[in-house]
Backbone as a ProteinNet text record, in pm:
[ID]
protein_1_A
[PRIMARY]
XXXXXXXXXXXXXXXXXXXXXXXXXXXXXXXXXXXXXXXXXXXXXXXXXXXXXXXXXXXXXXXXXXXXXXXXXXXXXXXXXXXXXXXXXXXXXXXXXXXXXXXXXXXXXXXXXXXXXXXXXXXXXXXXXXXXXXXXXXXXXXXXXXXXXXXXXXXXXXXXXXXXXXXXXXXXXXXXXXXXXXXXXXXXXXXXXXXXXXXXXXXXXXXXXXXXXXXXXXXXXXXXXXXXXXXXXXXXXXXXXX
[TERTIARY]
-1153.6	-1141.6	-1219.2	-1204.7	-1286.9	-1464.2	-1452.4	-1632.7	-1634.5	-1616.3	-1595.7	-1626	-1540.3	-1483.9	-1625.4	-1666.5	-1782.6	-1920.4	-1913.7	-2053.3	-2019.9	-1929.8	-1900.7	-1866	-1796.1	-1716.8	-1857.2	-1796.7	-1911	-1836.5	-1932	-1871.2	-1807.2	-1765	-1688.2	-1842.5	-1799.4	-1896.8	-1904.3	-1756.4	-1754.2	-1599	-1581.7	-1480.1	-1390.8	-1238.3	-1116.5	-1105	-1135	-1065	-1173.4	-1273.2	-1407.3	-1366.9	-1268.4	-1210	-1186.2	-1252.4	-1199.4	-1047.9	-968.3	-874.7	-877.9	-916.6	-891.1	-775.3	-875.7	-717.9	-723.8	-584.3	-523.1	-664.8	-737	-857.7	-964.6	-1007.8	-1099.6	-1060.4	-971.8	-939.2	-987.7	-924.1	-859.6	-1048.8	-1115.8	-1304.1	-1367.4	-1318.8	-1381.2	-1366.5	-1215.1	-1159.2	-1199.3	-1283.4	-1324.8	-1398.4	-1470	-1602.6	-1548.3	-1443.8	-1378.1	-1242.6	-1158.8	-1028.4	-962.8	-811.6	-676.3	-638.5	-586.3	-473.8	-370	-219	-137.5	-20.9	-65.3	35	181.6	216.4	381.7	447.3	582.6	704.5	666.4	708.8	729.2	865.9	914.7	995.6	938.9	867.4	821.7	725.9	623.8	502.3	632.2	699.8	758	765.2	852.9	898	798.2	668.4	515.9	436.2	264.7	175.1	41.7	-48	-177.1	-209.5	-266.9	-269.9	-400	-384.8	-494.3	-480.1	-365.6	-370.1	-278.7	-356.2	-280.6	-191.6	-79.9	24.2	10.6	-11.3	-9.2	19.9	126.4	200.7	155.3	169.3	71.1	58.2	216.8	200.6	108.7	99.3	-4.7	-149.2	-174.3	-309.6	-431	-390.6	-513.3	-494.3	-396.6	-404.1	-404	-356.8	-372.3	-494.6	-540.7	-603.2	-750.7	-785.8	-933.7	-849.9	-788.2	-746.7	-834.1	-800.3	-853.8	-952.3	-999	-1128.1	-1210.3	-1332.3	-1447.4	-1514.5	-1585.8	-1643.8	-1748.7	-1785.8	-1918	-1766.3	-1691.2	-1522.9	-1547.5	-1545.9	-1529.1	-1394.8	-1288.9	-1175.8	-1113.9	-1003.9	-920.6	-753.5	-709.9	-605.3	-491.9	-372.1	-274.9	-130.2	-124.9	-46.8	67.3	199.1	309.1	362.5	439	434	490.4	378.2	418.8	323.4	216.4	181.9	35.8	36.6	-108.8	-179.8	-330.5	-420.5	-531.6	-519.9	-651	-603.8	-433.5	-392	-413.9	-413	-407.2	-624.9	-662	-831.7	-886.5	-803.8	-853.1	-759.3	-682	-601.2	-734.2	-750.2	-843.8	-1025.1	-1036	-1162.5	-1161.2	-1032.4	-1003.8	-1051.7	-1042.7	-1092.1	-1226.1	-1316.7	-1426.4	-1450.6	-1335.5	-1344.4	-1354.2	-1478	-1496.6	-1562.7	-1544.7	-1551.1	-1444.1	-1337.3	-1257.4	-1346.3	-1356.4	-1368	-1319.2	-1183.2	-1117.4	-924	-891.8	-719.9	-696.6	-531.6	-454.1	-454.3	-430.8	-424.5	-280.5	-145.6	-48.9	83.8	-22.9	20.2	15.1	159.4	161.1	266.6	311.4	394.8	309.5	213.7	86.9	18.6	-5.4	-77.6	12.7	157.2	252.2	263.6	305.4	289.2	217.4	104.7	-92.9	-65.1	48	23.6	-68.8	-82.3	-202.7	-143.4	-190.1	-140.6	-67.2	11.2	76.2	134.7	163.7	279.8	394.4	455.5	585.8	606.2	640.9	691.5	874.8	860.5	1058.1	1079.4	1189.6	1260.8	1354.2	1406	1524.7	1567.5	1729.4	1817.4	1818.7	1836.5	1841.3	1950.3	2070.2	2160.6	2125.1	2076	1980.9	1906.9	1786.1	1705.3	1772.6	1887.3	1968	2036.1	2109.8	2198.9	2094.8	1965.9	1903.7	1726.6	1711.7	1614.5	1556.4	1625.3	1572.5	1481.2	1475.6	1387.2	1235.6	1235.1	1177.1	1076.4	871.7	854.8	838	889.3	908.3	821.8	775.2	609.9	671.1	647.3	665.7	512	484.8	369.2	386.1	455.4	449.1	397.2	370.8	243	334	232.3	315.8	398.8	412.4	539.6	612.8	604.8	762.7	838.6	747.2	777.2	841.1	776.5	837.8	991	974.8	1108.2	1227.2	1221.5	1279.3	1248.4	1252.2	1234.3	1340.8	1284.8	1390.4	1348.5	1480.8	1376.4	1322.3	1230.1	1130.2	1015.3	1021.8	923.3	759.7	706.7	518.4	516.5	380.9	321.3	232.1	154.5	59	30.1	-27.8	-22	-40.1	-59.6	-50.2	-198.4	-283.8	-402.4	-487.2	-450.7	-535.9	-501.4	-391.7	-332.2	-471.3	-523.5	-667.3	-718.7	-787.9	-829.8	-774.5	-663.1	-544.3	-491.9	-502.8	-439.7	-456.1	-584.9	-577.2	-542	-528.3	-445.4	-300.1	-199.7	-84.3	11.3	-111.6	-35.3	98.8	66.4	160.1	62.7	185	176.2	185.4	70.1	52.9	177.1	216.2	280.5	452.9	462.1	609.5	648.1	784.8	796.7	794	784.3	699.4	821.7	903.5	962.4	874.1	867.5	758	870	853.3	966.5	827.4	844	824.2	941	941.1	1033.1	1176.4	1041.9	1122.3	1118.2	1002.7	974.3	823.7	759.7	619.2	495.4	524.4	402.2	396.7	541.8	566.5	491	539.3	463.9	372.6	269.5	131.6	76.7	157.9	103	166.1	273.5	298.6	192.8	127.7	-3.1	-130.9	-136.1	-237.4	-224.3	-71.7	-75.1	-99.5	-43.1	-32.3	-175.8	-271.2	-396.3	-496.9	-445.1	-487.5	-423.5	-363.4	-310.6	-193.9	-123.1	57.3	169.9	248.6	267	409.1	511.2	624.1	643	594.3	642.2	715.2	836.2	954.4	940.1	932.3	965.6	1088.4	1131.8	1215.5	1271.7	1305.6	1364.2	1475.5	1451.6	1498.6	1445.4	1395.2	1334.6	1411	1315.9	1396.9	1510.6	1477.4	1636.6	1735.4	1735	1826.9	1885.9	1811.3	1834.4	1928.9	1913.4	1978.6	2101.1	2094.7	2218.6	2361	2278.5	2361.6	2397.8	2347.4	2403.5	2315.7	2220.5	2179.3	2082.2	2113.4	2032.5	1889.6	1865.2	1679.9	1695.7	1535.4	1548.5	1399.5	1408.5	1274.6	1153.3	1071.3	928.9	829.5	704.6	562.1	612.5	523.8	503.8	508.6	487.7	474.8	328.3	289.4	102.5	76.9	-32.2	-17.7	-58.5	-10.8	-28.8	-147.5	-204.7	-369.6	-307.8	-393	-333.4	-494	-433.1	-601.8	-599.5	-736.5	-757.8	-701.9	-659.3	-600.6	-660.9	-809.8	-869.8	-845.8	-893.1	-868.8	-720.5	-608.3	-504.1	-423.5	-482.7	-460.4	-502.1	-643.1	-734.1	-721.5	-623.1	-646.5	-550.4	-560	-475.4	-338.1	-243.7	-86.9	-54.7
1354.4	1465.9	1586.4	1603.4	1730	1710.5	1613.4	1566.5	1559.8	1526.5	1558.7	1660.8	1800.8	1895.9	1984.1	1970.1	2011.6	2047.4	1900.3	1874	1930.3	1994.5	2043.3	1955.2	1834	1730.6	1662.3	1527.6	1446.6	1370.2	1353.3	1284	1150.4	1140.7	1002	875.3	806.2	692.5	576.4	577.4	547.9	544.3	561.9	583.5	469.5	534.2	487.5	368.9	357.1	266.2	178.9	153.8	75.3	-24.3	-17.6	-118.6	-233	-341.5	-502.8	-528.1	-594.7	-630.3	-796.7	-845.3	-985	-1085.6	-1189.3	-1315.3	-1316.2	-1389.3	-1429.2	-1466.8	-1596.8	-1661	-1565.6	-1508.3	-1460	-1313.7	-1248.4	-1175	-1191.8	-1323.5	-1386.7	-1407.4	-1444.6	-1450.4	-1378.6	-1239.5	-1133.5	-1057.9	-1041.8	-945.1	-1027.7	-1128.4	-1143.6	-1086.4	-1002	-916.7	-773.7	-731.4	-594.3	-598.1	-491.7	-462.1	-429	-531.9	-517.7	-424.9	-305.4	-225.2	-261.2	-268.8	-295.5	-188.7	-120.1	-9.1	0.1	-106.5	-119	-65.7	-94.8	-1.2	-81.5	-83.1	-194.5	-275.9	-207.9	-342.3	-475.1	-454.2	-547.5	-560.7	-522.6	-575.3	-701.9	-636.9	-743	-848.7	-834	-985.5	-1064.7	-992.7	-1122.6	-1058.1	-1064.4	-989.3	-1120.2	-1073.1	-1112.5	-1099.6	-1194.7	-1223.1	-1082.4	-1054	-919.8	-821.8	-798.3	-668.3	-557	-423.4	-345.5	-205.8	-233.1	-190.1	1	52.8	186	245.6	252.4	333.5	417.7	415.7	491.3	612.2	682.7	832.5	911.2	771.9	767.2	711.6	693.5	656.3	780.5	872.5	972.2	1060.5	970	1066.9	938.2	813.6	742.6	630.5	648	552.4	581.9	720.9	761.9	723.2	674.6	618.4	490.6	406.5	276.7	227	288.4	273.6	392.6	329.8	464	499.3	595	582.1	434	402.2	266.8	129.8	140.2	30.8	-55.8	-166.2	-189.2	-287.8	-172.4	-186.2	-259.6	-339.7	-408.9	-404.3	-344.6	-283.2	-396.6	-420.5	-455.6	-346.5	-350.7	-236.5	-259.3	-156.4	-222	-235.1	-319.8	-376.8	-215.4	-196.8	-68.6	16.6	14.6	83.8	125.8	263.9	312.3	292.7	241.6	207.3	322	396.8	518.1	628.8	617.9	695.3	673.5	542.2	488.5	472	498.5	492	635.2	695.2	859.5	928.4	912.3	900.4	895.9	747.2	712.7	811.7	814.2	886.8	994	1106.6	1227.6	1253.3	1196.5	1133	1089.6	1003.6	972.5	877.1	768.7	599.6	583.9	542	535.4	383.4	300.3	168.8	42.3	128.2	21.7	-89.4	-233.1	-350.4	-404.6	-426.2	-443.5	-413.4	-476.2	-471.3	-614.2	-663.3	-764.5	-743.9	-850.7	-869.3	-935.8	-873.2	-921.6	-895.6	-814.2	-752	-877.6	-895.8	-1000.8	-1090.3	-1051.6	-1155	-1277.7	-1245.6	-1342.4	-1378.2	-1341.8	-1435.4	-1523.1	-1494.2	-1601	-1726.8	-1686.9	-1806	-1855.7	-1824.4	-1965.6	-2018.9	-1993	-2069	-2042	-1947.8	-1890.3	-1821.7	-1845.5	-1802.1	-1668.9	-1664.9	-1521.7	-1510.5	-1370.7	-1403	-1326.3	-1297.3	-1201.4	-1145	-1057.4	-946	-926.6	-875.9	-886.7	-716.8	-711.3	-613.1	-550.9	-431.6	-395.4	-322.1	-271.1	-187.2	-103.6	13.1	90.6	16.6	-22.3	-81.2	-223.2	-297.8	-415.9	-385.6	-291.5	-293.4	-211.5	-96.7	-63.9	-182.2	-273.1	-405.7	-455.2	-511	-595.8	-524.2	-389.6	-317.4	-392.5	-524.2	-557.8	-680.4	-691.3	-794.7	-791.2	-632.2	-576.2	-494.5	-505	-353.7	-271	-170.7	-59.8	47	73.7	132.4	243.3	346.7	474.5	518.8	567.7	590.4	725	790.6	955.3	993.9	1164.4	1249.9	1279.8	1277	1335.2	1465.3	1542.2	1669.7	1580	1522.2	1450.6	1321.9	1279.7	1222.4	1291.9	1408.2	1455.1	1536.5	1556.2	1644.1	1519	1367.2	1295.5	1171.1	1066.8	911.2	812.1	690.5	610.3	531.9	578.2	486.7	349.7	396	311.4	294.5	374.9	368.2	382.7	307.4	337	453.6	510.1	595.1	597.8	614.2	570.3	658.7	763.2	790.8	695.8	678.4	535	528	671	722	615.6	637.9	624.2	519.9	427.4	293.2	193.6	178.5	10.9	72	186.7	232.8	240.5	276.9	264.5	156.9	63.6	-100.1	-120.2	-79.3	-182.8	-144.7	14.6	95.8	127.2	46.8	61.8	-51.1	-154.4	-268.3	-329	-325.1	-448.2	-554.4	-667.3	-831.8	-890.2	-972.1	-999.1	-1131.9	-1183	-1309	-1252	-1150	-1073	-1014.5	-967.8	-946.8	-783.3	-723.6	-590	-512.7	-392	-334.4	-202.6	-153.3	-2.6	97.1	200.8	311.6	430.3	515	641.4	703.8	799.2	868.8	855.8	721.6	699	528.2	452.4	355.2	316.1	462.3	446.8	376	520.2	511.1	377.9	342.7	203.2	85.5	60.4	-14.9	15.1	68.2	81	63.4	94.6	48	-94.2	-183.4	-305.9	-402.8	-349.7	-426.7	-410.7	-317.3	-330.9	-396	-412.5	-526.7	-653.6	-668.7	-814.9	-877.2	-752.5	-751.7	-840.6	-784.8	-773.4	-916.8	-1009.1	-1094.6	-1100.9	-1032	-1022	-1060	-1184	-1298.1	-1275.1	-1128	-1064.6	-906.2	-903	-765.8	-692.3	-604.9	-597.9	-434.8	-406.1	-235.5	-206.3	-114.4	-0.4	27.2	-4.4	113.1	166.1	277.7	396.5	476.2	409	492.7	567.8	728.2	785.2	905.6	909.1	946.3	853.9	747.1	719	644.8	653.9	596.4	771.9	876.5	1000.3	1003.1	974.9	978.4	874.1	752.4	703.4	763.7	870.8	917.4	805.6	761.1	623.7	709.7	644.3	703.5	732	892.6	957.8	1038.3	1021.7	1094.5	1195.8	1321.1	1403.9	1404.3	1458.9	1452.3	1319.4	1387.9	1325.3	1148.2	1093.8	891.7	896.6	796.8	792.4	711.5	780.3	779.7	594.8	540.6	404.3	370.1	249.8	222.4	120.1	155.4	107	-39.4	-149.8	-311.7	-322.2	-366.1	-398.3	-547.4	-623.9	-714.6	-782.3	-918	-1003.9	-983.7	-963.9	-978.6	-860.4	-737.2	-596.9	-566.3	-610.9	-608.4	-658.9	-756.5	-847.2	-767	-721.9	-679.5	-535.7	-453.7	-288.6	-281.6	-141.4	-135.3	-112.4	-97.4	-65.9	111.6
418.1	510.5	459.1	327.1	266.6	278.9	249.5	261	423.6	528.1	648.8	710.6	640.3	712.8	641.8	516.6	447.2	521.6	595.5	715.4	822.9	867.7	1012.1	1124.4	1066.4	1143.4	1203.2	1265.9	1321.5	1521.5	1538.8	1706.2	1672.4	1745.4	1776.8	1769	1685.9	1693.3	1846.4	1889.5	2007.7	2005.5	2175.3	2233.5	2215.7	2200.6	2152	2235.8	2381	2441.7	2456.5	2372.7	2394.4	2284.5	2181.1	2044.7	2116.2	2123.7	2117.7	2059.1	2167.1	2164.9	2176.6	2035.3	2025.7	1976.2	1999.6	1999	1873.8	1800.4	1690.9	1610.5	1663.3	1589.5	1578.9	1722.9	1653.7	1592.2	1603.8	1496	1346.3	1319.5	1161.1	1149.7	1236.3	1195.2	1191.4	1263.2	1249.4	1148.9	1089.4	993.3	862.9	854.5	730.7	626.3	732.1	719.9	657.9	690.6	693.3	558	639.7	588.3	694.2	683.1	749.8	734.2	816.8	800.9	892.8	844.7	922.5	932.7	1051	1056	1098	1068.9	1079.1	984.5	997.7	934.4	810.5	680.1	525.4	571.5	626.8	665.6	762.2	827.2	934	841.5	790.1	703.8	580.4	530.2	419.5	458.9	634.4	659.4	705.3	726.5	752.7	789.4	727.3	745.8	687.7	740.3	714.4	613.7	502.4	367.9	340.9	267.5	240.5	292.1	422.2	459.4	373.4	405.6	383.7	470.2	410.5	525.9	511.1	608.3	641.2	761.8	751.7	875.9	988.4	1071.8	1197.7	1150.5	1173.4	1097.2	959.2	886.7	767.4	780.5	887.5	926.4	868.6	960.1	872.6	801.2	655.4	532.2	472.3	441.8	307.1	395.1	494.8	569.9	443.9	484	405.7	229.5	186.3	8.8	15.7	119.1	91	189.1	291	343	310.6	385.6	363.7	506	524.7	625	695.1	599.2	641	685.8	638.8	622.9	750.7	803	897.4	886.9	984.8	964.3	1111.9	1105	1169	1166.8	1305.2	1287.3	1384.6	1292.8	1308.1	1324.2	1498.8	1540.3	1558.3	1570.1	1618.7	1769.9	1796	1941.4	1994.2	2111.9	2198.9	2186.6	2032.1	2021.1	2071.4	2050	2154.5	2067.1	2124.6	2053.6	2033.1	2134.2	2078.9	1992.8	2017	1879.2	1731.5	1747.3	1579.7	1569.4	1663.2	1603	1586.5	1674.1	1666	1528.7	1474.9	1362.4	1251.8	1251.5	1174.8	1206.6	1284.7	1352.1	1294.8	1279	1232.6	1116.8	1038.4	918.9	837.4	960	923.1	985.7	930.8	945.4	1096	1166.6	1294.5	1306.3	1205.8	1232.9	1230.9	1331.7	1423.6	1448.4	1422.2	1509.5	1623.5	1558.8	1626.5	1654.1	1740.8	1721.8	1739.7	1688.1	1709.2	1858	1919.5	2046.8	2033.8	2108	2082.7	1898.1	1838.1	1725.1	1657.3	1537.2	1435.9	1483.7	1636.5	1663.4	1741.8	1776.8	1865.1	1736	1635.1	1486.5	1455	1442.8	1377	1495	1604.1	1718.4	1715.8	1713.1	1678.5	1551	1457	1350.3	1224.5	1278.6	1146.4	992.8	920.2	751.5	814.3	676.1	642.9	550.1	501.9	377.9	376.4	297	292.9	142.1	172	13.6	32.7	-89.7	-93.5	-62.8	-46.6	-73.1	-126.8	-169	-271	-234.3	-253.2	-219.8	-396.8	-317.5	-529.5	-606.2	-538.3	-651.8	-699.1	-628.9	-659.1	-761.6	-735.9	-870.6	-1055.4	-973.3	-1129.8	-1176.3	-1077	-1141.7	-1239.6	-1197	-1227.3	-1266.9	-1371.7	-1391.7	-1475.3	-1585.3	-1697	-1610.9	-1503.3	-1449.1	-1405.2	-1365.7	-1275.6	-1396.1	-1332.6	-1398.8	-1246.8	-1284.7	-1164.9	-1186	-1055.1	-1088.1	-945.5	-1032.4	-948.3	-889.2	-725.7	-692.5	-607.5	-620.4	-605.2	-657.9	-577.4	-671.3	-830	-942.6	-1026.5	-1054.8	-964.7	-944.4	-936.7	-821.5	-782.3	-913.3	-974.1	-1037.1	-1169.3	-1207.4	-1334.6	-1316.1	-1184.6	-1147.5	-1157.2	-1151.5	-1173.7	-1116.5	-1224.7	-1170.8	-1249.7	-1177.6	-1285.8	-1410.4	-1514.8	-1636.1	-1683.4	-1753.3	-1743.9	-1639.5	-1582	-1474.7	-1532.6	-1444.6	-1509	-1379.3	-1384.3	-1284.6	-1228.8	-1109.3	-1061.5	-938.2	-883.7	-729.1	-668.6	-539.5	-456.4	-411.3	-404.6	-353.9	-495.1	-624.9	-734.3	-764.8	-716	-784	-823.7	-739.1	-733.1	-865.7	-893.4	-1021	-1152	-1144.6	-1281.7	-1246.4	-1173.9	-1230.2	-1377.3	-1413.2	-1567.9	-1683.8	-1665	-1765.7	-1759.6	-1652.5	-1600.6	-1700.8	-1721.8	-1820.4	-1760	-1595.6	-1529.5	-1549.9	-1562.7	-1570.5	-1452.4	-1422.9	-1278.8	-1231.4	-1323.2	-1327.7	-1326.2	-1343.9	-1328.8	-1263	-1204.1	-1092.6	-1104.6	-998.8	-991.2	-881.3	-879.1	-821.8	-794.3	-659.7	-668.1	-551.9	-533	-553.4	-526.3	-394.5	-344.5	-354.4	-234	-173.7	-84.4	2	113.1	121.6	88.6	118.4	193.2	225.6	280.8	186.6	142.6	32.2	-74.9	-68.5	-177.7	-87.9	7.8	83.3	103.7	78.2	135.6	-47.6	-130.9	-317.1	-314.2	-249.7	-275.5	-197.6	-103	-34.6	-106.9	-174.2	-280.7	-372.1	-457.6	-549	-520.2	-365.5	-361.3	-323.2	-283.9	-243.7	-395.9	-463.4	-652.3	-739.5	-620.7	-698.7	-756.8	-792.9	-836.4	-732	-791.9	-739.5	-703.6	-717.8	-683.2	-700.3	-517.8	-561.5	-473.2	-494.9	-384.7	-383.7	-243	-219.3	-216.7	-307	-303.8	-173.2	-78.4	91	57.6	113.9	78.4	-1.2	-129.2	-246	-320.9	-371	-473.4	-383	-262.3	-167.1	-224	-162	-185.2	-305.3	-371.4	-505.2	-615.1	-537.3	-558.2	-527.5	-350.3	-264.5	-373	-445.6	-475.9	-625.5	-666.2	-830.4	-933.4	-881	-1020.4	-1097.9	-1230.6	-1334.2	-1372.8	-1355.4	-1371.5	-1465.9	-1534.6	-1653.7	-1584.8	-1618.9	-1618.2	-1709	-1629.6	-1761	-1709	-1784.8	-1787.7	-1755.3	-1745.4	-1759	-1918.7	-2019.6	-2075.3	-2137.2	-2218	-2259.6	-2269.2	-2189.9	-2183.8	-2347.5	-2388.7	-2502.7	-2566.1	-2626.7	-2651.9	-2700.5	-2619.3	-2717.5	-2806.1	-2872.9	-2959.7	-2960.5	-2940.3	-2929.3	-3063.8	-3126.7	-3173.9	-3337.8	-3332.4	-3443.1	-3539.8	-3414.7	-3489.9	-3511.5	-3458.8	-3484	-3615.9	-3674.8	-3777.8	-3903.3	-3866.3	-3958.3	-3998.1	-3902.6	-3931.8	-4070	-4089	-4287.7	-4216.9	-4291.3	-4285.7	-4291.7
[MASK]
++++++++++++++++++++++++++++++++++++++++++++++++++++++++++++++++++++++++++++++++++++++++++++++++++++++++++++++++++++++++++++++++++++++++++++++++++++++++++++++++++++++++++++++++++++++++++++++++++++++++++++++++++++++++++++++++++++++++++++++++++

């Protein structure tokens, strides 16, 4: 938006109601080329979504939309049933990203009926993940204010904007199961579609988040993340002095 607003805004590349509204197949042939966004709730994305997409909420369309596309993006949008379609491109348009392809025709309830792939992510209630924290790494993706004013322990840190970049200094294990934790449950879902985007083979949103993980009195400690910890490869490890 800042690089945008810099140039003195630009026209519409083309009009909202000119977006192709295709079938299930050729959707799934077209969006090969691009990136899924699926602007449903994280609850409806958990219970089944298009393998690679990533879930971003209508209302979040043109603020975390410009995180993971770019202007050149040629993007493919998975809407929720009802929803207006020149809202969610002019959203995106606002922004930059004016290469809509296309839309689901029929949303993700007309992909699952043809039979076509999909997958599913879990979900967690806050007392679920305090019962059971020693299972979980729990990856906080609020801005860091919100995080230092209080999270839960052990938490890693990550904004949700900067997550794809600090993956490899975060020192999650892709093979373990992964708990992630906003506010509310947005922003977690829109960082649990990036993990699962990245290969990590369990990973469950937080709903509710750190509301309600408050509402219920469960245990936060204040202050910074803690400084990631340098691994040294096997050889130099053996070999450094005492």
């Amino acid at each position: 938006m800042e690089e945008l607003n810099l140039h003195g805004g630009l026209p519409l590349a083309r009009e909202p109601r000119a977006i192709a509204l295709l079938s299930p197949r050729d959707f799934q042939q077209a969006s090969l080329e691009g990136l899924v966004l699926d602007a449903r709730e994280p609850e409806a994305f958990a219970g089944g979504h298009l393998p690679g997409s990533l879930n971003v909420w209508m209302k979040g369309l043109s603020v975390f939309g410009g995180w993971v596309a770019r202007h050149d993006t040629p993007v493919f949008l998975v809407l929720p049933a009802g929803a207006d379609v020149q809202q969610a491109v002019l959203a995106l348009a606002r922004i930059g990203i004016d290469r809509v392809e296309g839309v689901l025709a029929g949303g993700f309830n007309a992909w699952s009926t043809a039979g076509l792939p999909f997958e599913r992510n879990s979900t967690l209630k806050p007392d679920e993940l305090h019962e059971h924290a020693e299972d979980f790494q729990t990856l906080d993706v609020r801005e860091i204010s919100e995080f230092e004013e209080g999270h839960i322990p052990g938490a890693r840190h990550a904004y949700v904007g900067e997550l794809e970049e600090r993956l490899s200094e975060l020192g999650l294990r892709q093979e373990a199961p992964v708990a992630v934790t906003c506010s509310s449950g947005y922003r977690s879902g829109l960082a649990t579609s990036i993990l699962l985007r990245h290969g990590f083979e369990a990973v469950a949103n937080l709903l509710g988040g750190m509301r309600a993980w408050k509402k219920l009195d469960l245990p936060m400690v204040e202050g910074p993340p803690p400084r990631p910890v340098e691994v040294l490869p096997q050889e130099e490890a053996t070999s450094a002095p005492p």
